[in-house]
Structures are given as structure tokens and as C-alpha cells.
C-alpha positions as CSV (number, residue, x, y, z in Angstrom):
1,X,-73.8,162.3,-208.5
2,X,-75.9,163.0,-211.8
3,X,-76.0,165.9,-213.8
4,X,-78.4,167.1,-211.8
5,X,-77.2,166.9,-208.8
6,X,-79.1,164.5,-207.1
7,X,-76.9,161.7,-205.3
8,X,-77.6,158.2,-206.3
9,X,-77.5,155.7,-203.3
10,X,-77.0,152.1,-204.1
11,X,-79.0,149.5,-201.6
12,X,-77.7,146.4,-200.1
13,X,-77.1,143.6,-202.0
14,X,-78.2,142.7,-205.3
15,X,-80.9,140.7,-207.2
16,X,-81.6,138.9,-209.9
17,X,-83.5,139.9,-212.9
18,X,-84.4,137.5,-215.8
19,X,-82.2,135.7,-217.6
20,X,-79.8,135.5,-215.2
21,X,-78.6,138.7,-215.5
22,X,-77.4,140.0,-211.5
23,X,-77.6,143.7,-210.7
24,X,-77.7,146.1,-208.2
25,X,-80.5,148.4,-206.7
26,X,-80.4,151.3,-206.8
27,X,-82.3,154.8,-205.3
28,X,-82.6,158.0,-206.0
29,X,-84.2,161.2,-203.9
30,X,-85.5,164.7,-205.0
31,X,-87.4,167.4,-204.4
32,X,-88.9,168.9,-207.7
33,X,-90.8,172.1,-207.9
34,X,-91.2,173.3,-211.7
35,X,-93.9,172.7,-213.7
36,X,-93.1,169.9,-216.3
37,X,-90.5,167.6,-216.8
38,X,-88.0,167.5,-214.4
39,X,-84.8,164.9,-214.7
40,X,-84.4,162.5,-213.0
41,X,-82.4,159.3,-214.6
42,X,-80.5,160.4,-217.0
43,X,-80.7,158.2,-220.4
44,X,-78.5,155.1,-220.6
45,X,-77.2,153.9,-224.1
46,X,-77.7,150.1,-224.3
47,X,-79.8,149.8,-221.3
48,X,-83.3,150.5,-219.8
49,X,-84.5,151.5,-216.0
50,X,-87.5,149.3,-214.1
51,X,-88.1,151.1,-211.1
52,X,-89.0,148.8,-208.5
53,X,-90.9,151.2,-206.0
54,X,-91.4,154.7,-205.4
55,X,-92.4,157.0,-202.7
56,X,-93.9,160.1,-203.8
57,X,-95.5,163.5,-201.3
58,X,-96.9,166.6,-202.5
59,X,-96.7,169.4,-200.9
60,X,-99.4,171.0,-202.4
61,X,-102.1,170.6,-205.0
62,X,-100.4,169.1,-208.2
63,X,-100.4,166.6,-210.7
64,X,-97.7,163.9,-211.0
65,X,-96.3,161.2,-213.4
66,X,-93.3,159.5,-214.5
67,X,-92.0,159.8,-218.1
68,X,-89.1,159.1,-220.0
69,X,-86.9,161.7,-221.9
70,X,-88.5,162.2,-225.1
71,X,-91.7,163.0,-222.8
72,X,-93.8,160.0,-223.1
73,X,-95.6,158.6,-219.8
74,X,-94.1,155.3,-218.7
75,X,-96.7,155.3,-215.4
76,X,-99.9,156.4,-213.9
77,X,-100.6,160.0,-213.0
78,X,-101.1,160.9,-208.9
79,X,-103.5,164.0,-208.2
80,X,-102.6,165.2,-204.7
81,X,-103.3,167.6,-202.0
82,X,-101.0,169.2,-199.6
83,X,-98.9,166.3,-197.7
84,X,-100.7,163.5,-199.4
85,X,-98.4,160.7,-201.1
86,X,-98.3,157.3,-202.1
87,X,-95.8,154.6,-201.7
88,X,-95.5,150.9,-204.0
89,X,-93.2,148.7,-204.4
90,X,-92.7,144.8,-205.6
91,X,-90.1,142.2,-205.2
92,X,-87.8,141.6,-208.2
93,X,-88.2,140.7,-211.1
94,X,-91.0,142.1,-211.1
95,X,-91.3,145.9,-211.9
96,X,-93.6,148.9,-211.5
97,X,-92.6,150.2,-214.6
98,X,-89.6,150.5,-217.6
99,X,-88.3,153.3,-219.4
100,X,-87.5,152.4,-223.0
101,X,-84.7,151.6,-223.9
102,X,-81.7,154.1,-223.9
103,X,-84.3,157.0,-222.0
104,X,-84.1,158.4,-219.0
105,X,-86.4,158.7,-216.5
106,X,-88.1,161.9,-215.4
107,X,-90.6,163.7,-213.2
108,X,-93.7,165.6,-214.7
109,X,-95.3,167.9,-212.2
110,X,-98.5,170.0,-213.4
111,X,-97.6,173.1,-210.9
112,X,-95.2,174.8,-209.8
113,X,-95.2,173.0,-206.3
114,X,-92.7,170.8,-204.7
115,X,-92.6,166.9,-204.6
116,X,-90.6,164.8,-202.9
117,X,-89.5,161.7,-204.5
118,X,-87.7,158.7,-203.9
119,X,-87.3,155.9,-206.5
120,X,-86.2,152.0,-206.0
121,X,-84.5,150.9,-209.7
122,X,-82.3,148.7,-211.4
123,X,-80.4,149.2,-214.6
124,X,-80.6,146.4,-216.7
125,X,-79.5,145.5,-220.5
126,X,-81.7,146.5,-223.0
């Protein structure tokens, strides 16, 4: 478990990133529901988080997007509608996006309206 609360599930198996380097996946799932940033990863010292997919739902109208802890946006913002969603992913070592390294990762909502959310991530050294 996090600070948060949110359990942290690891996946099967393993894969490796560049350089050689081997690590684990790794997902997380949560339900936001206040406007702004809401944590999610917290920050790692010495390392940095590439999420490999993500499965996002409103459940009603809001505005999402990913950034790290000190607030900047690492990804693309989502404008949905009741029960509308997306869903990406991409084989390792390829990434959706990083946070920086040493910063967490959270989730900025634009209302006060839930979100699920899953993410796909490895850690890796920064």
C-alpha cells in the first residue's frame, strides 16, 4: 500500500528496459473525485516512472491529465462525458509517458467528478 491507500499490484513477469536494466511491472487502480491534483505515484528518489498503459472512465463531465508532483503535465489532457474512457498501451521499452526524475505521478481532474483509473508502470533508474 501507498500513502494513499491505493494497493499497488505487481504483473507477471518482468521486462526489459534499455540498457539492460530488468524490472518489474507494475499497476495501480483509483477512483478520484476532487478537483485538482490527486496522488497517485508517490515520488521516488533516484528513479523515474514510464507508465506503459492506462485505462481511464469518467463518470461524468470532466477534464483529465496526468502530472507529476510539482504539477507539471507529463501527458495529454482527456475531455469526457459520463461513462466515456480511453484505454493505450505499448510494449516495452517503449513508453506512453515519464515522470521526471525523483516525481511522482498524479491525477488532475477539472471537477469534482469521479474517475476511475488504472495505470501500467515500471520504475526504472533515473
Amino acid at each position: 500500500m501507498l500513502p494513499h491507500g491505493f494497493p499497488v499490484y505487481p504483473c507477471v513477469g518482468g521486462v526489459f528496459m534499455e540498457n539492460g536494466y530488468y524490472t518489474s511491472v507494475l499497476y495501480i487502480s483509483a477512483k478520484p473525485a476532487t478537483t485538482g491534483n490527486n496522488a497517485l505515484l508517490a515520488a521516488s528518489p533516484g528513479e523515474k516512472y514510464r507508465v506503459l498503459g492506462y485505462v481511464l472512465q469518467g463518470t461524468g463531465t470532466v477534464t483529465v491529465k496526468f502530472t507529476d508532483t510539482d504539477g507539471a503535465t507529463i501527458s495529454q489532457e482527456w475531455d469526457f462525458q459520463a461513462r466515456e474512457g480511453v484505454v493505450a498501451s505499448v510494449n516495452p521499452p517503449s513508453y506512453l509517458f515519464e515522470a521526471p526524475a525523483g516525481k511522482g505521478i498524479q491525477v488532475n481532474l477539472s471537477a469534482n467528478v469521479a474517475v476511475n483509473v488504472t495505470v501500467m508502470y515500471v520504475k526504472v533508474p533515473a
